[in-house]
C-alpha positions in Angstrom: -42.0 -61.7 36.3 -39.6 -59.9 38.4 -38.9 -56.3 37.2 -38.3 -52.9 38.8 -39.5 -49.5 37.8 -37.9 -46.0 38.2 -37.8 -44.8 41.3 -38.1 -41.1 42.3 -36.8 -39.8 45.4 -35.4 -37.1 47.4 -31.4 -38.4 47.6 -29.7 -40.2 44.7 -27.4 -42.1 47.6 -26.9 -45.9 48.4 -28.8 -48.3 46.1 -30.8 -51.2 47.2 -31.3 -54.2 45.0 -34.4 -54.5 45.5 -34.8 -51.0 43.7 -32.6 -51.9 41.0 -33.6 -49.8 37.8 -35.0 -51.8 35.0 -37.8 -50.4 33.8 -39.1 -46.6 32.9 -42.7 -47.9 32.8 -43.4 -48.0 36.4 -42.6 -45.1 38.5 -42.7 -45.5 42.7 -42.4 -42.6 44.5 -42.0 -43.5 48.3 -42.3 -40.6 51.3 -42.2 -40.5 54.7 -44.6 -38.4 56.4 -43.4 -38.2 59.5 -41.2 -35.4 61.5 -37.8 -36.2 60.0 -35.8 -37.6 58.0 -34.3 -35.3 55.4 -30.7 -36.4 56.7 -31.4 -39.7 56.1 -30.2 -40.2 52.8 -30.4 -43.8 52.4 -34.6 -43.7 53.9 -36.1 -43.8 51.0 -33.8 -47.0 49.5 -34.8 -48.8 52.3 -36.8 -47.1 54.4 -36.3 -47.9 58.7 -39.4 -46.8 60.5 -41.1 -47.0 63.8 -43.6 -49.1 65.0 -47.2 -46.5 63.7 -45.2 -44.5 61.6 -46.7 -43.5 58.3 -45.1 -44.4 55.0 -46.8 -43.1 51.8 -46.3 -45.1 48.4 -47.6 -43.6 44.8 -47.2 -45.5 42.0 -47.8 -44.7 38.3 -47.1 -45.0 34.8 -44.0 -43.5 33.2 -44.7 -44.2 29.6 -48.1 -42.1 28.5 -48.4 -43.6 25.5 -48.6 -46.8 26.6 -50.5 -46.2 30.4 -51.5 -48.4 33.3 -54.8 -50.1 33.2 -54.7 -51.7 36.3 -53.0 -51.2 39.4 -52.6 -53.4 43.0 -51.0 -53.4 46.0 -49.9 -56.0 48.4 -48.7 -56.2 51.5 -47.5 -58.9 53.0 -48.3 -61.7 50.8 -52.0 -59.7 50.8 -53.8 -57.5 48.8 -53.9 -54.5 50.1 -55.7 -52.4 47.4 -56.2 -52.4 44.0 -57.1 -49.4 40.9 -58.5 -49.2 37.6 -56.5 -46.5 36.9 -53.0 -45.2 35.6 -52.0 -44.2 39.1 -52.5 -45.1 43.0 -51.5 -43.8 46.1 -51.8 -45.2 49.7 -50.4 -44.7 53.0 -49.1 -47.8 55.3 -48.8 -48.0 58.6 -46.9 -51.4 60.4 -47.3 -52.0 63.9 -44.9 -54.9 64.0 -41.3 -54.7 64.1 -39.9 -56.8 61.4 -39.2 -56.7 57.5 -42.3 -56.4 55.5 -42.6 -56.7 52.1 -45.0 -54.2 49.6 -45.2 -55.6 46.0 -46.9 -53.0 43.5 -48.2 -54.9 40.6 -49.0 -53.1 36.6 -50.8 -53.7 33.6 -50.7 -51.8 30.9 -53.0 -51.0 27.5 -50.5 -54.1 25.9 -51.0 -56.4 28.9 -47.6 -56.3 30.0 -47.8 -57.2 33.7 -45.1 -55.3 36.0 -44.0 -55.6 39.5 -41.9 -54.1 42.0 -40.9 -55.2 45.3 -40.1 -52.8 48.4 -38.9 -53.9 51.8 -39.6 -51.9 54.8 -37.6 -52.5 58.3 -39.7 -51.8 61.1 -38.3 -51.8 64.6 -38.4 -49.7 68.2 -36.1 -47.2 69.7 -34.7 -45.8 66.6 -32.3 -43.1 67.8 -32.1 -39.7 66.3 -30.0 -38.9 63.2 -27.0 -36.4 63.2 -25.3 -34.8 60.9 -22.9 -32.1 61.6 -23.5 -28.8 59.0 -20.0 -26.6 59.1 -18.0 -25.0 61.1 -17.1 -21.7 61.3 -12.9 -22.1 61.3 -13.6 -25.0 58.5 -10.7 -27.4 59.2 -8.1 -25.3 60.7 -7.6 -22.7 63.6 -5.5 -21.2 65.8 -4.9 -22.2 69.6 -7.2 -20.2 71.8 -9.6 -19.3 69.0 -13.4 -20.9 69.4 -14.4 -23.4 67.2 -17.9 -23.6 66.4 -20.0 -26.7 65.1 -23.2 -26.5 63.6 -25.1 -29.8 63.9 -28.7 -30.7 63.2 -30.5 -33.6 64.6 -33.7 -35.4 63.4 -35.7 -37.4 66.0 -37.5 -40.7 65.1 -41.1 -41.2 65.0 -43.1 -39.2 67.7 -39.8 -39.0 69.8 -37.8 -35.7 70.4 -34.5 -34.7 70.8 -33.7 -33.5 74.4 -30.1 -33.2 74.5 -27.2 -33.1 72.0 -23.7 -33.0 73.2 -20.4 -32.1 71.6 -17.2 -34.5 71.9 -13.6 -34.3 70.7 -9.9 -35.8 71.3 -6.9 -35.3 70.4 -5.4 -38.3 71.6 -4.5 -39.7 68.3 -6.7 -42.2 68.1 -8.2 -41.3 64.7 -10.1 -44.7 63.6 -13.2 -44.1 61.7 -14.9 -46.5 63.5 -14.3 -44.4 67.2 -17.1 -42.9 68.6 -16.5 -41.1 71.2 -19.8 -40.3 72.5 -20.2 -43.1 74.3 -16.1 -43.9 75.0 -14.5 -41.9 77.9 -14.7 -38.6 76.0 -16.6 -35.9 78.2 -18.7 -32.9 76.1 -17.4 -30.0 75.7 -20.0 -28.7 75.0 -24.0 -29.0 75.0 -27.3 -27.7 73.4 -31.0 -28.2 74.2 -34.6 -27.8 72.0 -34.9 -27.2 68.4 -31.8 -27.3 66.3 -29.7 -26.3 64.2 -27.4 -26.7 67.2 -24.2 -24.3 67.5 -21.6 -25.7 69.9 -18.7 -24.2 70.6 -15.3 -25.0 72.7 -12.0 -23.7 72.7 -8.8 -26.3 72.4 -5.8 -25.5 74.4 -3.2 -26.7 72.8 -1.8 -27.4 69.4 -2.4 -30.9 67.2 -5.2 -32.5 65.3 -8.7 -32.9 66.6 -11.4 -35.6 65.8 -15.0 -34.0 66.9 -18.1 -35.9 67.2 -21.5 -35.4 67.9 -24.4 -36.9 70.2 -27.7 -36.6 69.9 -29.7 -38.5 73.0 -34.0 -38.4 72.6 -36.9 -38.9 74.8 -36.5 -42.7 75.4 -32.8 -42.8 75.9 -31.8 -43.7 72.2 -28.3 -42.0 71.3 -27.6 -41.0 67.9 -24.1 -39.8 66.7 -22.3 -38.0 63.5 -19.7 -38.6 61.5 -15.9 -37.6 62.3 -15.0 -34.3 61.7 -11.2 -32.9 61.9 -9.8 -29.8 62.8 -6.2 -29.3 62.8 -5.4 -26.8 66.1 -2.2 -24.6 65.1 -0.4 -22.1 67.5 
């Protein structure tokens, strides 16, 4: 049997087949315990983690009336743990990079058996997420006034953010797909240590602006925001 159970979690974003909702009766709740990654909004669909970094998985039942009676845990084609109980929780770590697979197995007081099936990317040199907050002029200002970004960056596992840079153009190039953190765009401005970040810089001249923001960590890995335009008026 292949079936899915409800899934709690901190975002409602992007969905994963894999955690397509079929069933109430099985409930996974899935948490990363590491430093970060409230900005991550798809994580917990399909959680990317480092190499070491800890995952934490609690399944249970959803229906009362009708609870679990026994509950395993595998990992990797192998058993990992198993309960005689309505609910389980258990922390993973992987040390290889890869795609694992965790399959939570159910059966209940009718002997219905249920299963769900999570997949877990793990990989090195994840860089930092970015996400840019507000700003103070919201999407239009005046020529010579400041405009002020507000960005907040989250490191991956046991890395730290060291620098995070602002960028912007008004060169008309306004493809989504531009980043100009790592094109011929020079910051205009820069910030160090814990975040949120405030950056600020001062166009000269009138026309549309596309900012962007770079956040660079311990190892080297860059991470950048979206787009964010500011229309410059004299």
């Amino acid at each position: 049997l292949d079936f899915a159970g409800a899934v709690r979690k901190r975002d409602n974003g992007g969905r994963n087949p894999d955690l397509t909702l079929v069933d109430l009766r099985l409930n996974l709740k899935v948490e990363r315990l590491s430093n970060m990654r409230s900005l991550d909004a798809a994580m917990l669909d399909s959680p990317h983690l480092s190499p070491g970094e800890p995952l934490e998985l609690t399944v249970e039942s959803d229906d009362p009336a009708n609870g679990m009676r026994r509950l395993t845990l595998d990992v990797d084609g192998e058993e990992r743990s198993v309960a005689e109980s309505e609910r389980m929780s258990e922390t993973l770590r992987f040390e290889k990079p890869g795609v694992h697979t965790i399959t939570m197995r159910g059966l209940n007081r009718d002997g219905e058996l249920m299963q769900k099936r999570l997949r877990v990317l793990v990989s090195e040199n994840i860089p930092p997420v970015v996400a840019i907050l507000s700003t103070e002029t919201g999407g239009m200002a005046r020529v010579g006034e400041a405009i002020t970004v507000v960005a907040e960056t989250a490191p991956a596992f046991e890395r730290s953010v060291v620098e995070v840079t602002l960028h912007a153009t008004d060169d008309g190039l306004f493809r989504g797909g531009l980043n100009l953190i790592e094109g011929e765009y020079p910051a205009v401005a820069s910030s160090e240590g814990e975040g949120p970040h405030e950056l600020t810089f001062t166009p000269e001249k009138a026309g549309m602006y596309m900012l962007q923001v770079g956040a660079r960590d311990d190892a080297g890995n860059l991470g950048v925001s979206g787009h964010l335009m500011v229309m410059m008026t004299e």
